[in-house]
N, C-alpha and C positions, 0 to 999 in steps of 0.2 A: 637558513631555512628554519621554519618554525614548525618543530614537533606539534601536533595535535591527537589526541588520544580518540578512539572511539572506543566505548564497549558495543560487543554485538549484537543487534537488535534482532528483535521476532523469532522464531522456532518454528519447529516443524508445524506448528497449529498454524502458524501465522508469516510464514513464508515471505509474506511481503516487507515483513519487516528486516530478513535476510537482504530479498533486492535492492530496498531502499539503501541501505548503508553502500552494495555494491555499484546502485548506480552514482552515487555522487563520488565515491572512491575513484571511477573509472572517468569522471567529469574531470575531475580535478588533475588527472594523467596526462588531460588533451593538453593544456594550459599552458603556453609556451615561455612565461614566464611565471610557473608557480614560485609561490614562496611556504607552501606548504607541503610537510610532510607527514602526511598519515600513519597512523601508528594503532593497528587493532588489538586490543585490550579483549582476551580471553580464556579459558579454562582450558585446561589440559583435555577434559573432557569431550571437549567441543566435536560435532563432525567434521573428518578431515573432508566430504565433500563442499561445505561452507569453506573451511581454510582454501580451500582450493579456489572459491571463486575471489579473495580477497588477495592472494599473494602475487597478483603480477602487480599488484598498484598500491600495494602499502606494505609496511614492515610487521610484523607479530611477534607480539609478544602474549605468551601462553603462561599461563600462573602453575604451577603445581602446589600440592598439598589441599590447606585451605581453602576452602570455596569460598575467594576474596567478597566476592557482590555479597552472598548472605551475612559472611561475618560484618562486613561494615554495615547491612542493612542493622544487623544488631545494634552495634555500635551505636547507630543514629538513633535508634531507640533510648537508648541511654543517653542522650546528648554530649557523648564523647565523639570528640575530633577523628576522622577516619587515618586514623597513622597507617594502617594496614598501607590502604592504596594509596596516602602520600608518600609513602615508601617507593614505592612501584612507580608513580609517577615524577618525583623529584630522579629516582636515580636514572631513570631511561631521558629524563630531562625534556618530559613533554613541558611545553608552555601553557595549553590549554585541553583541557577535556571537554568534549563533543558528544551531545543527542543523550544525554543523562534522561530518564525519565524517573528517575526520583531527585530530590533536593541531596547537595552532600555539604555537609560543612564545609569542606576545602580548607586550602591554605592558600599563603599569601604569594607563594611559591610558583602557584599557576590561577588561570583562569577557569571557567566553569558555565558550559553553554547547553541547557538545558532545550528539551523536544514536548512538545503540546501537540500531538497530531490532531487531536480536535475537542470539542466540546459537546459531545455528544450525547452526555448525562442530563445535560442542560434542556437540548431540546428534546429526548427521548425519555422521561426519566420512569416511562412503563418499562423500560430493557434493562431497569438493574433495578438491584434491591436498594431498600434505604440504606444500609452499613458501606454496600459501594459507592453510593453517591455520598454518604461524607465521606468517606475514605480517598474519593474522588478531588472531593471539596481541600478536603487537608494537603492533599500530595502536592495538585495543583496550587494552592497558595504558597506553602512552602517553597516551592520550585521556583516560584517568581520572585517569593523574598529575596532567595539566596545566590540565584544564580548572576552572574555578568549580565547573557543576555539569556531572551528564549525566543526560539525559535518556533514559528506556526506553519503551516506549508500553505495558506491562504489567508486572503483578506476578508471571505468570510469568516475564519477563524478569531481573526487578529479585532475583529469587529468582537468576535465576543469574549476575547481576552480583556479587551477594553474596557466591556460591561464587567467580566468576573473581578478582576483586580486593578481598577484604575488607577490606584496607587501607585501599581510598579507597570504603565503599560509604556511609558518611554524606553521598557528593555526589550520589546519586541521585535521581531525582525521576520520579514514574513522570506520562506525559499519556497519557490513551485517547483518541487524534483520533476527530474525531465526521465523516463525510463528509455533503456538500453533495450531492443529487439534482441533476440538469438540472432547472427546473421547465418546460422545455419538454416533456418527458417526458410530463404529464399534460393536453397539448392535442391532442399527435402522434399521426396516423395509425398505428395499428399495422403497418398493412399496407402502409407503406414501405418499412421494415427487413426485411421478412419477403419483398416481392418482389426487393429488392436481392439479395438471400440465397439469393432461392429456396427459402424455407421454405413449405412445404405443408398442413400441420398441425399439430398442439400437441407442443410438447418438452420439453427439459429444455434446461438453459442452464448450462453450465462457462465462465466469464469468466474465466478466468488463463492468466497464463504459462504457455508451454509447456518449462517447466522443470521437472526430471524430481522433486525435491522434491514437485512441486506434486501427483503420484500421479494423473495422469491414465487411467495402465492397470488401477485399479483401476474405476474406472467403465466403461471399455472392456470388459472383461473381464464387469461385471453387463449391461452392453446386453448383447453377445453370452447371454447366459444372458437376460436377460428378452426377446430376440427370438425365443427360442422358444415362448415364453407369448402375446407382443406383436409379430406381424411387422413394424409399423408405428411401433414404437417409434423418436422420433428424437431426439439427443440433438445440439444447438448448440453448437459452442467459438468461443471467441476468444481472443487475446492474442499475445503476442511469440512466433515459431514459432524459435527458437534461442537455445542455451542453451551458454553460456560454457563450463563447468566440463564441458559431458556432452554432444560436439557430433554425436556417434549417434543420440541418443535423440528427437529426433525424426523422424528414420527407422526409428525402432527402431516410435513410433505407427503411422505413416501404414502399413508394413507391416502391424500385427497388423490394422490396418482391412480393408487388401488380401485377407489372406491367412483373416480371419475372417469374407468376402464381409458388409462393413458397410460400404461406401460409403455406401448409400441408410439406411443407421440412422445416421451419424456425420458432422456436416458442419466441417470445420475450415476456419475462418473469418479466423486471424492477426488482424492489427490492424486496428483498424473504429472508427468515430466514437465520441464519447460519448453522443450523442444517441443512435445504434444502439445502443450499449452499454447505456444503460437502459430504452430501450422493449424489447430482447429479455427483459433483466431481469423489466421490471412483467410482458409479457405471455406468461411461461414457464409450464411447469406447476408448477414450485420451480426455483431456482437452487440448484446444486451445487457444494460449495467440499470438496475429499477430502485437501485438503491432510495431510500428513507431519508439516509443522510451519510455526508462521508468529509473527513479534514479535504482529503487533495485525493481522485480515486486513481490508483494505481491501476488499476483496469481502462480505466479511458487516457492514461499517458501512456500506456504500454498500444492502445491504439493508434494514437497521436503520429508516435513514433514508429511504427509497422507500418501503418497510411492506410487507416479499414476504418469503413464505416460505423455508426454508431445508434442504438434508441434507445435514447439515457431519460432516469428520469428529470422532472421538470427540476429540478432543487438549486440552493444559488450556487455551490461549487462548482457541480457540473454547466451552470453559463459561463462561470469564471474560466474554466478549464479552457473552452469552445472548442472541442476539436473540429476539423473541416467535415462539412456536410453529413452532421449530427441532425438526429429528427427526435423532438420532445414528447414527452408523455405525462400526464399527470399520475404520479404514483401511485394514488388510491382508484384508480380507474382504470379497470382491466377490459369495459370496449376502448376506450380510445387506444387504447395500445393493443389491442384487439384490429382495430382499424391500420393502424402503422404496418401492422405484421403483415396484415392480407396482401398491402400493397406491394409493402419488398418479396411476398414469398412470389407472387403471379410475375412480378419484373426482374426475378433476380435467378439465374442458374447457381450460384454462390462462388465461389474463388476468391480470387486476388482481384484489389480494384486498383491497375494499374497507373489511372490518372494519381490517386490519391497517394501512393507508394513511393512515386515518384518526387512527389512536392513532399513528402514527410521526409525523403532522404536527401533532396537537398538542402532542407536547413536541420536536418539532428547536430550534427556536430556542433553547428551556430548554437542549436538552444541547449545544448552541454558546457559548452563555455561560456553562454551566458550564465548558467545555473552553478557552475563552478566558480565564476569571478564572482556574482553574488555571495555563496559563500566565504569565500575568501574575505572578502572584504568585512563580510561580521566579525570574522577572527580577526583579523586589523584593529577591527572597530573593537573590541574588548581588550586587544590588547594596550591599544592607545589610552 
């Protein structure tokens, strides 16, 4: 078996970068002839409710002292070899380390498979500052220098890995992560989530950040216009309520709500269980993703996989994605998704869409083992 290291990705800001690690961990479990053994790389520190989600499907290893990642980020500053964590990784006798998003010198000892989740700077570059975009620029180049492979979770990506660093684009490998449902989801009262919440009647459901990328005033903007059709229109958020690079702009929402007398249509909800998370999901009238731009949107595999409906925006991942009987929008256009809305709100009670449920649970496992033997095989492939 081949030891493979992960450090743990995302934090409470960024939760998604928690699941991602767990769903490919849990992919790689199904595998009936893995040759892989996962190995989580983390801090003493860490939540034991993260440990919790990674210990039935890989081994842990927890550092104490030293805060290993800072001090070697030091280290790489100095252009000194990271001994710290070749230490850590020679002696637990990982062969490769996995989903780095920084470059690490390494050794000869093991391999080194670096994560791009997207290029985002590139096409967005009004959502960061200039020192981030080269900060962005340097990390990203580095990363490709030095790593075995790297990893994109799309081929729109991998398209502009291609453009950013032609040089090294033969180390790319693109994986579409598949996400895991709660299966508690389909035992659970609906009507827990919705009295925690104080939801009253059927709505719509936007699950992301509230980062300004993610085009939230574009759906604010079609409620206010379809509350005039639909007084009773109500539309559920959730996710991380501040945003790094744009730290207005959630007061910039919570006003236009104020000021466009939509409290009682608009309920912002911040961060909330995952079990909440997907029963608001199953029992929405469609979830709504109006995203700008996104690597691979965890919000529409987390659909995929659950088997719910979608009104994504128009952008090329989310066609890459396709999930089944997805309805388009143009992003910057709050009638035409204005238009989409009236239709699902007049034809839809909201719930579960049983046809759809159905066909996503007959082939998840398929597309876990897909998404797990792809991986697998990048590791082969580096270490060959």
């Amino acid at each position: 078996m081949i030891k493979v290291g992960f450090p743990v990705l995302g934090s409470s800001a960024w939760w998604a970068g928690i699941t991602y690690l767990y769903n490919l961990l849990y992919s790689l479990s199904l595998l009936e002839k893995g040759q892989i053994t996962p190995v989580v790389l983390c801090r003493k520190t860490i939540d034991a409710s993260i440990i919790s989600l990674y210990e039935p499907y890989a081994d842990i290893v927890q550092y104490s002292g030293e805060l290993i990642w800072y001090l070697s980020r030091g280290l790489r500053k100095l252009s000194v070899k990271d001994i710290i964590l070749d230490r850590y990784l020679i002696k637990n006798d990982i062969k490769v380390i996995s989903h780095l998003t920084y470059p690490l010198n390494g050794s000869a000892r093991y391999k080194t498979i670096t994560w791009i989740p997207d290029f985002q700077h590139i096409h967005l570059p009004l959502m960061f500052s200039s020192r981030e975009i080269r900060s962005r620029n340097h990390n990203y180049s580095r990363m490709a220098k030095k790593s075995d492979a790297v990893i994109v979770s799309s081929h729109d990506a991998l398209k502009d890995l291609r453009s950013f660093v032609p040089q090294y684009a033969h180390k790319a490998r693109v994986l579409n992560f598949v996400a895991q449902p709660n299966p508690l989801v389909f035992t659970t009262d609906r009507a827990i989530a919705e009295k925690k919440f104080g939801i009253d009647r059927k709505y719509f459901y936007l699950p992301n950040q509230f980062w300004k990328h993610k085009n939230h005033i574009v759906v604010f903007e079609a409620i206010k216009l379809l509350k005039m059709k639909e007084p009773a229109v109500l539309l559920v958020c959730s996710g991380s309520m501040s945003d790094y690079r744009n730290i207005d702009h959630m007061q910039f929402l919570v006003d236009f709500v104020r000021s466009n007398d939509l409290e009682d249509n608009i309920k912002l909800l911040g961060m909330i269980d995952q079990i909440d998370l997907f029963s608001l999901m199953r029992n929405s009238i469609s979830v709504i993703n109006p995203s700008l731009f996104e690597g691979w949107s965890t919000t529409v595999e987390e659909c995929k996989s659950l088997g719910k409906n979608m009104i994504l925006s128009d952008i090329p991942v989310h066609r890459e994605q396709n999930p089944p009987g997805a309805k388009y929008f143009s992003p910057r256009d709050p009638h035409e998704l204005e238009h989409l809305l009236y239709h699902e709100y007049r034809n839809s009670s909201g719930g579960p869409d049983l046809t759809l449920e159905t066909l996503a649970a007959s082939c998840l496992k398929k597309r876990c083992r897909e998404y797990a033997e792809t991986y697998q095989g990048i590791v082969l492939d580096v270490l060959q």
